[in-house]
Residue, then its C-alpha position, 0 to 999 in steps of 0.5 A: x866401110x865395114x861390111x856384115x856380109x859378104x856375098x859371093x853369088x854369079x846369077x845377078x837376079x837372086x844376087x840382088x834380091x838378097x842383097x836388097x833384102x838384107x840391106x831393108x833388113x838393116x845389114x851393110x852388104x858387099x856383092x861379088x859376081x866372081x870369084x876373082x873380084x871376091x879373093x882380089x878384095x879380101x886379100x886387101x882388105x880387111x873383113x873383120x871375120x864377117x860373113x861370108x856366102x859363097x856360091x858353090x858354083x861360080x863361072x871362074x872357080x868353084x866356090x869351095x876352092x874359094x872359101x879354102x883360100x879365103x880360110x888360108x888367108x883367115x883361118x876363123x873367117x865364118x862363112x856357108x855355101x849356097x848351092x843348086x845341090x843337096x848332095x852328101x858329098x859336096x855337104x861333107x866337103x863344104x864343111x871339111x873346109x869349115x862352113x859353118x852351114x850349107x843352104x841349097x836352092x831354091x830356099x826361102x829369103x826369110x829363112x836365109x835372113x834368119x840363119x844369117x842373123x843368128x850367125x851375125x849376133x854371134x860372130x859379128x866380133x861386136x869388140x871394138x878395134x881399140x881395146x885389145x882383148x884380154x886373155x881369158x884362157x880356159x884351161x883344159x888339161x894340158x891344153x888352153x883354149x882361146x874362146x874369144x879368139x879362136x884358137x887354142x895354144x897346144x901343149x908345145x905352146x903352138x897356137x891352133x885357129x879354130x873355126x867357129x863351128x869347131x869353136x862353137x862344139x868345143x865349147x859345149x864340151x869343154x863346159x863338160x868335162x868328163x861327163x857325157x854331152x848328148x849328141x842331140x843336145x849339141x844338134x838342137x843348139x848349134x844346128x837347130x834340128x838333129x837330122x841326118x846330115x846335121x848329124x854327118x856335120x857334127x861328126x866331121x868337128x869331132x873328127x877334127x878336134x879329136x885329131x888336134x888333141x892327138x897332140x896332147x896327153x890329157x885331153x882326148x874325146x871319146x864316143x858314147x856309143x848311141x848317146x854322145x860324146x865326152x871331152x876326157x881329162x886326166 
C-alpha cells in the first residue's frame, strides 16, 4: 500500500488522534512509535517522497539524526518536525536539514491538517509510475534545473538533488531572473506569513542555493539590501 503520510511520533495519545483524524480527513497514514521501526521500513520500502512527520524527540534517537538518514537515503524526501520546543536553534537545525516546516506542541489538529493538505496537493508526486517523466530543463545560465525532479544538473554535468523548499525558492527566483523578488513576497507564498523565523528559514535556502551556484560562472544570488534577493545571470 502507498502511504500519504508517514508519522514518526512516541507519545501513543497524540500519536493516534493524528492518525485518526487524518484517516476521517480521507489520507492513508503509516504510524511509527520508534525511530527504529521507522529508518527499518524506509530503507526497504519505497515512499514515493511521501510526507514525512517526524517527532524531534524520540525514545531511541532524536528525531533530527533521523530525518538526515532518511535525507541520505532520499535527498527530495518532504518531510517537518513536531516538537515540544520553539526555540531558534533547534528551528534553524531542523531546516539546516531540509524541512520543510516545524510545528511545536501543543498545536491545533486543524491547523496541522491544513499545512499537511497544502504540502500533499503539492508533493504528493500525483505522476503516475509508468510514464516516465519528460525532461523539461529550465535553463538558467550555465545551469539547468529539473523542477519537476528535484535537482538541477551543474555545469560540469553533476546532477544535484533539491529539497522541496529549496526547490520551491528557486522557483520564485528563476521566474525572475535579473530582477529584484521581494523577501516578503516569497514568505507569504511559501510560508504563509513574513515572521521572524520564517524569515531566519528563508535565508537558510538562499544560503544553500547561493553555496551550490558557487559552482557555476554565471549564476549567482545576491541581496538587496532590505528588499530582497535577485537570481543574477550573465
Amino acid at each position: 500500500m502507498l502511504y500519504d503520510i508517514v508519522i514518526i511520533e512516541d507519545e501513543i495519545d497524540l500519536g493516534n488522534v493524528i492518525s485518526e483524524y487524518l484517516k476521517l480527513r480521507g489520507f492513508s497514514v503509516l504510524w511509527f512509535k520508534t525511530a527504529t521501526a521507522a529508518l527499518d521500513y524506509y530503507s526497504a520500502n519505497q515512499l514515493d517522497n511521501k510526507l514525512v512527520i517526524v517527532d524531534v524527540q524520540l525514545p531511541d534517537m532524536n528525531g533530527f539524526d533521523l530525518a538526515t538518514d532518511m535525507v541520505k537515503m532520499n535527498p527530495s524526501q518532504p518531510f517537518f518536525f513536531l516538537t515540544a520546543h520553539n526555540e531558534k536553534q533547534d528551528r534553524i537545525r531542523g531546516l539546516k536539514i531540509g524541512a520543510i516546516d516545524y510545528i511545536s506542541k501543543p498545536f491545533e489538529i486543524e491547523e496541522l491538517v491544513l499545512r499537511i493538505g497544502n504540502i500533499i496537493k503539492k508533493f504528493s508526486g500525483n505522476v503516475k509510475p509508468a510514464a516516465p517523466a519528460k525532461p523539461g530543463f529550465i535553463n538558467i545560465g550555465d545551469i539547468r534545473y529539473q523542477k519537476d525532479q528535484l535537482f538541477v544538473m551543474m555545469p560540469d554535468g553533476r546532477e544535484v538533488s533539491l529539497t522541496v523548499r529549496e526547490s520551491e525558492v528557486l522557483d520564485r527566483l528563476a521566474g525572475n531572473i535579473n530582477q529584484v523578488v521581494k523577501k516578503k513576497d516569497i514568505l507569504l507564498a511559501l510560508w504563509g506569513n513574513d515572521d521572524y523565523f520564517n524569515g531566519k528559514s528563508l535565508e537558510v535556502f538562499i544560503s544553500r542555493l547561493r553555496r551550490l551556484f558557487k559552482a557555476s560562472e554565471q549564476v549567482s544570488i545576491e541581496n538587496v539590501y532590505g528588499l530582497g534577493y535577485i537570481l543574477k545571470v550573465k
